[in-house]
N, C-alpha and C positions, 0 to 999 in steps of 0.2 A: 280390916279383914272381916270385920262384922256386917256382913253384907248380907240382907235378907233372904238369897236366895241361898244361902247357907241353912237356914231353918226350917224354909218353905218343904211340907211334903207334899209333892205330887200326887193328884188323885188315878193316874194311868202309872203302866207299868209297862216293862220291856224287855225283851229277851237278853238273857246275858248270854249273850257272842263270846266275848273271851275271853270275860271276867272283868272287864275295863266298864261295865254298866251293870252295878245290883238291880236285882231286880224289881226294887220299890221304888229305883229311879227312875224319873223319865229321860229319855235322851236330850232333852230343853237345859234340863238342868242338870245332866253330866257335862253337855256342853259348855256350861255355862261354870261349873267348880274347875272345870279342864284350864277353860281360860283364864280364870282368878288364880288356882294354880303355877299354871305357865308364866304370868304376868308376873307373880311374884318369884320366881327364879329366874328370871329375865331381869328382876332389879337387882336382883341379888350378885347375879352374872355382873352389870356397870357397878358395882361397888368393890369388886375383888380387881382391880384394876389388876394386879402385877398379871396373874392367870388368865383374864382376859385380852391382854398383849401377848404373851405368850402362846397362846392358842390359835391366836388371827399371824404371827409374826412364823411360828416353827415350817409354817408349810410353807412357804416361801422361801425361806434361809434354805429350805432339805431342797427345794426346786433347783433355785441358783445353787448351789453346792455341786448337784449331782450333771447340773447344764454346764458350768465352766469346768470344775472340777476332773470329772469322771466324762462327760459326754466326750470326747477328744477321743478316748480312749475304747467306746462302746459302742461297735457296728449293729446297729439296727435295720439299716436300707433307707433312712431316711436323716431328715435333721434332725437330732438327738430331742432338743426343747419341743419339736413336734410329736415325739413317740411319748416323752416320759409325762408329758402337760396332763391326761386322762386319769395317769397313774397315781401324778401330787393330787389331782382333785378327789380322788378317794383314800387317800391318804390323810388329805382332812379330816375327813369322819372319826377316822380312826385316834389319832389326833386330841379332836374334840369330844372322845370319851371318856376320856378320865376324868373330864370337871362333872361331868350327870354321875358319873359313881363316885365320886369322893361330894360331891352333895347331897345324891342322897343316903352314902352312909352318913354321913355330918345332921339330916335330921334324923335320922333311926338313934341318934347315939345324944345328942341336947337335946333333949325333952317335948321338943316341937310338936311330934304328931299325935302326943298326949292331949294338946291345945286344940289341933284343928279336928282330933276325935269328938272334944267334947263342943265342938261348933256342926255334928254330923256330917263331917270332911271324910270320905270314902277314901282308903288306899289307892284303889285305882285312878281318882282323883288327883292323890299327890303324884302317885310316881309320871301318869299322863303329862302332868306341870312338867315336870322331868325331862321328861321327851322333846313334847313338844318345844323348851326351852332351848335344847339340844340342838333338836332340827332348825330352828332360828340362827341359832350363833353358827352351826357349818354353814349356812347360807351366804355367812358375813362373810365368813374364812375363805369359801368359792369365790365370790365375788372380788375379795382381795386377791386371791391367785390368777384367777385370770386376768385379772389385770396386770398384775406385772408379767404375766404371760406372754399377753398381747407385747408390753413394754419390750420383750427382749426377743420379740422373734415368733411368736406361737401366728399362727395364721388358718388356721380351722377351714374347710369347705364343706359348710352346710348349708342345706337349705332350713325352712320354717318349721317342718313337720319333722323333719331327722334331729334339729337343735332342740324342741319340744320334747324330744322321747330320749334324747342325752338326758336333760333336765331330770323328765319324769324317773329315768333309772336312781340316777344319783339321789335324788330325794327319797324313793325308796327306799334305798339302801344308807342311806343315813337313818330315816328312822329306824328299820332294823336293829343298828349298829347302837342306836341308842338305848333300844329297848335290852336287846344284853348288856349293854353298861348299866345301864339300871339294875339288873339282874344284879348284877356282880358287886354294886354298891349294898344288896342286902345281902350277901352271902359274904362281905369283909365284913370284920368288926371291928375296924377302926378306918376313918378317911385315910389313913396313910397306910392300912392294907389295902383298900379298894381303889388306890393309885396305883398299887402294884398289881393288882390283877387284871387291869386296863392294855398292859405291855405287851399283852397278846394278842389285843385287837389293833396294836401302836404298828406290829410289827409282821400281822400278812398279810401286806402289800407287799412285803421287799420278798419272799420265794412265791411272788406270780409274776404275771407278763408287764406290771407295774412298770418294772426299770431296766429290765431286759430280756429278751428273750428265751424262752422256755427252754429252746432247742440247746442250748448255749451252757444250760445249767448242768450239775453231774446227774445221771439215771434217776437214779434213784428220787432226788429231790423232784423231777420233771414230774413225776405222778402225780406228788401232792399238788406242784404246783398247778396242773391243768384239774384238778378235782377239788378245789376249795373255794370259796366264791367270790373272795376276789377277782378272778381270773377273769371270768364270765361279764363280772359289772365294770373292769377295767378294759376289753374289748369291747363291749357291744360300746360304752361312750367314746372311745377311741375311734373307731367303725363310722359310727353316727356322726363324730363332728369335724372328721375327714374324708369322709364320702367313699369309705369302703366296705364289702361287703361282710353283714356283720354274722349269716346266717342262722342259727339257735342260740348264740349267746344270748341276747336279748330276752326270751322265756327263760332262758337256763337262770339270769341274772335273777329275774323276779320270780322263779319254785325256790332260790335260795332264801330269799328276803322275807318272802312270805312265810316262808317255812322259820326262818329265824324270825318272826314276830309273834306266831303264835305258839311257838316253843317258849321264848322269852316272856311274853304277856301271861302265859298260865304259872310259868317257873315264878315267877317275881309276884303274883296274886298269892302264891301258896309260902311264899315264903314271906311275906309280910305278916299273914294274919299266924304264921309260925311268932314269930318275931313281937306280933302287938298282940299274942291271946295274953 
């Protein structure tokens, strides 16, 4: 971890956007702590094996579950594993937040960022690692979904440019998703509270259009369900990778995302250096 560009200070300077670049760093070498960062919760992630099966394995069991299970029983208009397939994929995200907040409550609480304080390791640095480690491993979890997707039935019609802007949502809204678990891993004080305050990002997917239809649900729940942003990032990928019209979801999907990033990014700056003054 003694890597020189740990030390190195830049002679340029740059604006700090949204706190994720001080401003005596240069962007060369945020990039570059990001990636050292990221790298090392990326190893940290293949070493916790049980968690790391469990994160790639629960979105798949909830698939098949809700496909053989429940699909039988749940008129959508279409083939059940074809409506609900959009829905498990952001369901992963979801999913895959509780390991960025219960790691990084786990180094707020073992003495870690004492060490990379005094190698000149910027907060924004760690929790970035964070993320960006995050956004790595739902990629895995996507790519395991859809394949057993394909496996049991899923059959998508998309073209290049509508499958690309599926992609691009999802990965958006993954980092998002990340950056409030982040959040939420400094606001526990202990990994096994910031597992529990993950349960709320675990769980709204299931009052959106996820796994069934809005219309379907009681009154009252229907409002949240169409105003929460799920809904938005579970249509427009739905729309996109069946070739139906997806309207404003698609912006609706990314003013949520954006907006929960730089909510998230400023929340989680201020509560760090709360945290390390």
């Amino acid at each position: 971890m003694h890597d020189p560009m740990l030390l190195e200070r830049p002679s340029r300077t740059t604006p700090d956007v949204l706190g994720l670049v001080p401003p005596e760093v240069s962007i060369a070498r945020a990039a570059r702590l990001w990636l050292i960062m990221a790298q090392r919760c990326i190893r940290l992630s293949r070493r916790n094996i049980e968690a790391l099966v469990t994160s790639l394995a629960l979105p798949v069991m909830v698939m098949v579950l809700f496909v053989y299970l429940f699909g039988g029983a749940i008129n959508t208009g279409t083939r059940y594993v074809t409506y609900v397939v959009p829905g498990v994929l952001v369901l992963c995200t979801g999913m895959g937040s509780a390991n960025t907040a219960v790691a990084v409550s786990q180094d707020m609480t073992t003495g870690i960022i004492d060490r990379f304080r005094s190698m000149d390791v910027s907060g924004p640095a760690v929790l970035s690692g964070h993320v960006v480690a995050s956004v790595v491993r739902n990629i895995a979890s996507t790519v395991l979904v859809l394949g057993v997707a394909l496996f049991i039935g899923f059959r998508p019609h998309v073209g290049v440019s509508a499958g690309l802007a599926a992609i691009g949502i999802l990965l958006v809204f993954s980092l998002a998703i990340s950056w409030v678990a982040a959040t939420l891993g400094l606001l526990a004080g202990s990994p096994e509270a910031a597992a529990g305050f993950t349960l709320g990002l675990g769980f709204l997917p299931y009052p959106s259009s996820a796994f069934v239809r809005i219309a379907t649900m009681p009154h009252l729940l229907q409002g949240f369900a169409r105003h929460q942003p799920v809904t938005p990032v579970v249509e427009s990928i739905r729309g996109l990778l069946l070739g139906t019209p997806v309207g404003s979801d698609p912006w609706t999907a990314l003013a949520w995302c954006v907006g929960l990033v730089l909510v998230a990014a400023a929340a989680s700056r201020a509560l760090f250096s709360r945290r390390t003054a």
